[in-house]
C-alpha positions as CSV (number, residue, x, y, z in Angstrom):
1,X,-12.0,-23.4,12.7
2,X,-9.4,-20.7,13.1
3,X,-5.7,-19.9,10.9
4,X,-4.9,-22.0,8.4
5,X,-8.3,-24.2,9.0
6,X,-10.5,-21.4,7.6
7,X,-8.0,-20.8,4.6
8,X,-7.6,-24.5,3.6
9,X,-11.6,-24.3,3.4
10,X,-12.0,-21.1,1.5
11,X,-9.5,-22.2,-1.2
12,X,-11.1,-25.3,-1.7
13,X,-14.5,-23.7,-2.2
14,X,-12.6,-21.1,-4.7
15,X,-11.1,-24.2,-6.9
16,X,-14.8,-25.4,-7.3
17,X,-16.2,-22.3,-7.9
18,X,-13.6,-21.2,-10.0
19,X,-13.2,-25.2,-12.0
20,X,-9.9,-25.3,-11.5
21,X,-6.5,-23.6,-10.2
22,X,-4.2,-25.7,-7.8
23,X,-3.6,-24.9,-3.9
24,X,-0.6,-26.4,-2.0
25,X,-1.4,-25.0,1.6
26,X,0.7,-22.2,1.2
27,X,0.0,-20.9,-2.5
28,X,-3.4,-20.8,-4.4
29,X,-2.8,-20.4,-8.2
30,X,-5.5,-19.1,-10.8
31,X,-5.5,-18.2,-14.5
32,X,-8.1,-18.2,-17.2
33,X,-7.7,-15.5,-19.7
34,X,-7.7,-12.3,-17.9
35,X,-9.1,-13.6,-15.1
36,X,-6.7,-14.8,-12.4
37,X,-6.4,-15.7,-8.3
38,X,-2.6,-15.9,-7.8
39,X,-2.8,-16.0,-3.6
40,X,0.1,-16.4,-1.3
41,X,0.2,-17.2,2.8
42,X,2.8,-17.1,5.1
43,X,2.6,-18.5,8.2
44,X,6.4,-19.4,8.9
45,X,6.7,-16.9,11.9
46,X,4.9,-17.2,15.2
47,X,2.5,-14.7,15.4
48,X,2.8,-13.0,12.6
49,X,0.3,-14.1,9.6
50,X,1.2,-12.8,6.0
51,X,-1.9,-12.7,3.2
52,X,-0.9,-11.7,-0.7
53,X,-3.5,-11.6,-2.9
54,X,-3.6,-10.8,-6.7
55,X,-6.9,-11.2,-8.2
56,X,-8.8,-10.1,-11.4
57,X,-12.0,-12.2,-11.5
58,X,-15.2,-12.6,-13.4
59,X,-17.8,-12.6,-10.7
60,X,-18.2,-10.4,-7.6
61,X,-16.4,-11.4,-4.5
62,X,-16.4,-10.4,-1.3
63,X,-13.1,-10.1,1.5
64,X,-13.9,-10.6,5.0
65,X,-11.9,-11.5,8.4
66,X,-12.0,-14.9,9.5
67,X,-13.6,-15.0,13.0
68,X,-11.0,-15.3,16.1
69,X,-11.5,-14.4,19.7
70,X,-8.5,-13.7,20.8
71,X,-7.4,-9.5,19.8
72,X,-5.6,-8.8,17.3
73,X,-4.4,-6.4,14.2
74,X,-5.2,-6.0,11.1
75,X,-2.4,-4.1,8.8
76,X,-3.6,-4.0,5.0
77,X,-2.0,-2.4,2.0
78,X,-3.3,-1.9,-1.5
79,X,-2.5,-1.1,-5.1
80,X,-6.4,0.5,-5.2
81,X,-7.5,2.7,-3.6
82,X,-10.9,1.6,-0.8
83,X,-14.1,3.4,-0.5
84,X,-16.8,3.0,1.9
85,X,-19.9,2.8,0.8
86,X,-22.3,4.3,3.5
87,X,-25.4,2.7,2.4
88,X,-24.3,-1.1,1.2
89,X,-21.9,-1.0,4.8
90,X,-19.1,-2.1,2.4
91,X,-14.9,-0.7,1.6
92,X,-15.6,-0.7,-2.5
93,X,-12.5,-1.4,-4.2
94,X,-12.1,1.5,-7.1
95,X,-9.8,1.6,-10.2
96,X,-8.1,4.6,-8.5
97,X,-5.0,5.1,-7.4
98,X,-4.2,3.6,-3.4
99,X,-4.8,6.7,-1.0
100,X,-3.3,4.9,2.3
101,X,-2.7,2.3,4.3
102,X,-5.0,1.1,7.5
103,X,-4.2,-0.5,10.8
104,X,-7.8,-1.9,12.4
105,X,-8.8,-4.6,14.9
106,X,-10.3,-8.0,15.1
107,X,-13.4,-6.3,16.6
108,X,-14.1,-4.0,13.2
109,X,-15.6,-6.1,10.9
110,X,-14.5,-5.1,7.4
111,X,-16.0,-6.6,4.0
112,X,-14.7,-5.4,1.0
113,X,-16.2,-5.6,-2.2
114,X,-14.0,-6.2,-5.2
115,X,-16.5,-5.8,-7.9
116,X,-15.9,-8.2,-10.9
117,X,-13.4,-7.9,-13.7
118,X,-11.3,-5.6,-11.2
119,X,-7.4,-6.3,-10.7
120,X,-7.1,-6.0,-7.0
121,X,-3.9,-6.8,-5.1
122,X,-3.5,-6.8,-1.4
123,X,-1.4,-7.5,1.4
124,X,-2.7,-8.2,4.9
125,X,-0.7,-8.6,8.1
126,X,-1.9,-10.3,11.0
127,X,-0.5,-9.4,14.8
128,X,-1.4,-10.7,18.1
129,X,-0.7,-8.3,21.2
130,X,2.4,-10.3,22.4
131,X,4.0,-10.2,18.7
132,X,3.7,-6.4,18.5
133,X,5.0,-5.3,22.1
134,X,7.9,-7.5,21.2
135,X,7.9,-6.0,17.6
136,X,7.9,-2.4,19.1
137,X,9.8,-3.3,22.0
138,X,8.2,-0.2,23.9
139,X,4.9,0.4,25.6
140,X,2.6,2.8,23.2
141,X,-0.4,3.6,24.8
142,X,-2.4,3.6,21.4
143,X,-1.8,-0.2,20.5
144,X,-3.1,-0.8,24.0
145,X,-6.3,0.8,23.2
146,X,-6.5,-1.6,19.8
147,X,-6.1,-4.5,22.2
148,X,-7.4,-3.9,25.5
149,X,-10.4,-1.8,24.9
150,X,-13.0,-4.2,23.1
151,X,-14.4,-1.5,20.5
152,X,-13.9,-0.9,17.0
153,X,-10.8,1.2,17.0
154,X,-9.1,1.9,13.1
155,X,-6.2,4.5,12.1
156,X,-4.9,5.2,8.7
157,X,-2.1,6.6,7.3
158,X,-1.7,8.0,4.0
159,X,1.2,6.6,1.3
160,X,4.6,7.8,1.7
161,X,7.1,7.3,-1.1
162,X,9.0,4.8,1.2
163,X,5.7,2.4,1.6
164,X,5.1,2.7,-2.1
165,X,8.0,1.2,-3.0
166,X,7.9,-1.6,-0.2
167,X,5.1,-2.7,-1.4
168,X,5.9,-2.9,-5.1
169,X,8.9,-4.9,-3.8
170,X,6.7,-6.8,-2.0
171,X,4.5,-8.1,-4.7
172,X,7.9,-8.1,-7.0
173,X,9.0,-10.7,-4.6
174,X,6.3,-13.3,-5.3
175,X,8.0,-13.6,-8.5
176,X,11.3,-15.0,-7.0
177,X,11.9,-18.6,-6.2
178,X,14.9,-17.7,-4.0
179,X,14.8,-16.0,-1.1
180,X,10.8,-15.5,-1.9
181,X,9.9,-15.6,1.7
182,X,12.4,-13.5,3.2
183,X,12.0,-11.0,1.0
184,X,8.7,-10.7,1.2
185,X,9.0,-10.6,5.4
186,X,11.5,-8.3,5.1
187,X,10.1,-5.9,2.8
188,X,6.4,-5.9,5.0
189,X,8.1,-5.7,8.2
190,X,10.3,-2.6,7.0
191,X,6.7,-1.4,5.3
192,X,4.9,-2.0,8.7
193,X,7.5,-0.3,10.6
194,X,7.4,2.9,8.3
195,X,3.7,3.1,8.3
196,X,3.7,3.1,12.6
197,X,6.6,5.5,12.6
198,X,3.7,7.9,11.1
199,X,1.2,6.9,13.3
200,X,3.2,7.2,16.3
201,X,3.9,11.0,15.0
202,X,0.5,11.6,14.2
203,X,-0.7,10.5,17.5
204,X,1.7,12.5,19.2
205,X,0.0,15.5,17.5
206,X,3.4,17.0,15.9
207,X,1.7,16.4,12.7
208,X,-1.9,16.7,11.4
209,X,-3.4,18.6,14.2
210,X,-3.6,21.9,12.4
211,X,-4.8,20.1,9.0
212,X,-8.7,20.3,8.9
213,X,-10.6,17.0,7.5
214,X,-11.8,19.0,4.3
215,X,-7.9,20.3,3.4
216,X,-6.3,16.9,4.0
217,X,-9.2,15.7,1.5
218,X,-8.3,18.6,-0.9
219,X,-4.4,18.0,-0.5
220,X,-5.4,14.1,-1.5
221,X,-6.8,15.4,-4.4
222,X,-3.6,17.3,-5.4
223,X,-1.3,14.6,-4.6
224,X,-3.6,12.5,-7.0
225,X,-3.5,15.5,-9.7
226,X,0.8,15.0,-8.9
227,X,0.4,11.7,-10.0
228,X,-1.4,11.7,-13.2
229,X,0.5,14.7,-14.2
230,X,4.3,12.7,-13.0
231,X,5.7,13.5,-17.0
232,X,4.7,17.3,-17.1
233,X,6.3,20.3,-15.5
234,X,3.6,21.1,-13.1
235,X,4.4,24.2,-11.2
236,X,3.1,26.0,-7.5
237,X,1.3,28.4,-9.2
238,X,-0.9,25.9,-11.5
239,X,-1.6,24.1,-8.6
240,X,-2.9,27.1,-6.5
241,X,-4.9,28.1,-9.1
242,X,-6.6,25.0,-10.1
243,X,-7.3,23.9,-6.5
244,X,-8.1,27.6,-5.3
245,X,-5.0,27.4,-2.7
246,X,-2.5,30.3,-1.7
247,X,0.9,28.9,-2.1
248,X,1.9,29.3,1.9
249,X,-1.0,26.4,2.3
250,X,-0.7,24.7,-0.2
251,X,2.9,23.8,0.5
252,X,2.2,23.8,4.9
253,X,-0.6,21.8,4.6
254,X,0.5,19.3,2.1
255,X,3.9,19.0,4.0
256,X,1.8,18.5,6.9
257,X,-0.2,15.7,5.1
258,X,2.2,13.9,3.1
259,X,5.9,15.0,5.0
260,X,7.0,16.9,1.6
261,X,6.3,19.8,0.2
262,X,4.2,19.4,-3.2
263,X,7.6,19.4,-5.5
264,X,9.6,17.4,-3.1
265,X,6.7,14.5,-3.0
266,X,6.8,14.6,-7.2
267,X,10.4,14.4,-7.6
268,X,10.2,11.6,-5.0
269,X,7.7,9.8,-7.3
270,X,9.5,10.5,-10.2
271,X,12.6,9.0,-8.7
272,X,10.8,5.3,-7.7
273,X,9.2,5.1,-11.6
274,X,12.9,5.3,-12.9
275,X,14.1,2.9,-10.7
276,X,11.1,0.9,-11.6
277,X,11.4,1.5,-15.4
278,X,15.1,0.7,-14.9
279,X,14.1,-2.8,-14.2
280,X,13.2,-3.6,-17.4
281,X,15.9,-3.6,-20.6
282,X,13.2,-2.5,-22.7
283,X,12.7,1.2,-21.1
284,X,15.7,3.5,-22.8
285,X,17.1,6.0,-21.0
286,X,15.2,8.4,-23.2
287,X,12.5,6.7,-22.5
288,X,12.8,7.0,-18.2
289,X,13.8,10.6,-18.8
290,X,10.7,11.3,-20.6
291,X,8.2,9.3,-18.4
292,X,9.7,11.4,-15.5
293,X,9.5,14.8,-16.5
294,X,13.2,15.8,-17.3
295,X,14.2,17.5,-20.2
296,X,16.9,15.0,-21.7
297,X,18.4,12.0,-20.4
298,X,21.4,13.9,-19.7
299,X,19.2,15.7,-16.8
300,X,17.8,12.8,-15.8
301,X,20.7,11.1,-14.6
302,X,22.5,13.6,-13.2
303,X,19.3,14.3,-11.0
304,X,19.3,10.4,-10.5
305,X,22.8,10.7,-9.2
306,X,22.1,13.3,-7.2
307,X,19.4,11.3,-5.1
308,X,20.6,8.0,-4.8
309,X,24.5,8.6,-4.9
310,X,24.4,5.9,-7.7
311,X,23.7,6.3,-11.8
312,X,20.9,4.6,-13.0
313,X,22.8,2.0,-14.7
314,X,23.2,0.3,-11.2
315,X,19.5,-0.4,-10.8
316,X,19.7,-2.2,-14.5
317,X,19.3,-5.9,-14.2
């Protein structure tokens, strides 16, 4: 069985495992509690198969590739962040925040493991050759080697600010009823299209060459420290200190890693939780200003302004 075969199938053995749910063909729906299966498939053009998944279950379960032939791509995004486990052969989903993105072939076999009681969401694209020389609309000799060479071939990219907030749309977008499915294919073909941009760059060797393994690691770590410090007034020289960096690598290599210097990437991030937070009525502008690390709401939407060339009252609903 191949496509929509294999799906069908699966959902059905999830509704009796699960005793209940419904399934349309296009949308499986799930909720007990906390628990919950809310999955969404879009097959509507050509070669190009979209997978969203939300899921927070009580049991173990365990994500794999259907089996097809034919070569193909893999493109998957998460909220969490994936970590192989050498000795079980498995991508453990963690509570963490997502590090990156991954681009992989029908010839890797991947199993993740989403452990139980852990919200996981993903998105999964699916491209045949054809589709993606007519989506580039260029030869790239590294998407040949994906296809033609039959080996387990995998690139990642780590998260810019830009795919962050496509894929937040993205899952935002299953909550619409109009326009759901353009939305949603808009918002993962402009998220696909940023995330080869940076692996076209990277292969190209303008970027990343000069970064060593264990620094791109160690700048992952600070970006992570960024995030969980995106209210406080975290400055270069805290950072070099804590991390044991001089301030001339810290900012070259992280620039290198991430395409911003460290401030630049946090003011980024501080920009998409406001226009997040803006979304909902509840959040004051005290309130955003706070979250975000400026001193007033005065500051905050001047800064806003600045950026986005619009006040934050625009991005109100």
């Amino acid at each position: 069985m191949s496509g929509k075969e294999i799906s069908t199938a699966t959902y059905q053995q999830l509704l009796q495992k699960l005793g209940g749910g419904s399934w349309n063909g296009s949308e499986f729906h799930y909720q007990q509690g906390q628990h919950y299966l809310h999955s969404y498939l879009y097959k509507d053009i050509g070669q190009f198969d979209l997978l969203i998944n939300e899921t927070c279950l009580p049991f173990d379960i365990i994500v794999e590739e259907e089996e097809i032939e034919d070569p193909y791509l893999i493109f998957r995004a998460t909220h969490q962040q994936l970590t192989f486990n050498s000795d079980k052969k498995v991508v453990i989903v963690t509570q963490n925040k997502a590090n990156g993105l991954m681009l992989f072939n029908n010839f890797s076999k991947q199993h993740i493991l989403v452990p139980k009681d852990t919200p996981f969401h993903i998105l999964s694209l699916r491209i045949d050759y054809d589709a993606l020389k007519s989506f580039l609309r260029k030869k790239i000799d590294i998407f040949d080697q994906l296809f033609l060479v039959r080996k387990q071939i995998m690139y990642y990219e780590l998260m810019t600010p830009e795919m962050e907030e496509q894929i937040h749309k993205i899952f935002e977008a299953q909550q619409q009823e109009l326009g759901k499915a353009g939305f949603t294919y808009g918002h993962s073909f402009l998220l696909f299209t940023y995330f080869i941009n940076e692996l076209i760059i990277k292969h190209s060797g303008n970027r990343y060459k000069k970064v060593h393994p264990s620094d791109s690691y160690l700048m992952l770590q600070i970006r992570d420290y960024l995030m969980e410090n995106i209210s406080e007034p975290v400055g270069t020289e805290e950072l070099c200190r804590k991390f044991g960096v001089s301030a001339q690598t810290l900012r070259n290599h992280f620039k290198t890693t991430f395409g911003y210097p460290p401030y630049q990437f946090l003011m980024k991030h501080r920009f998409l939780l406001a226009k997040r937070m803006l979304l909902d009525p509840k959040n004051s502008m005290t309130d955003i200003a706070v979250a975000t690390g400026f001193a007033n709401a005065n500051h905050f939407s001047k800064a806003f302004k600045k950026e986005y060339n619009k006040s934050p009252k625009y991005f109100r609903k």
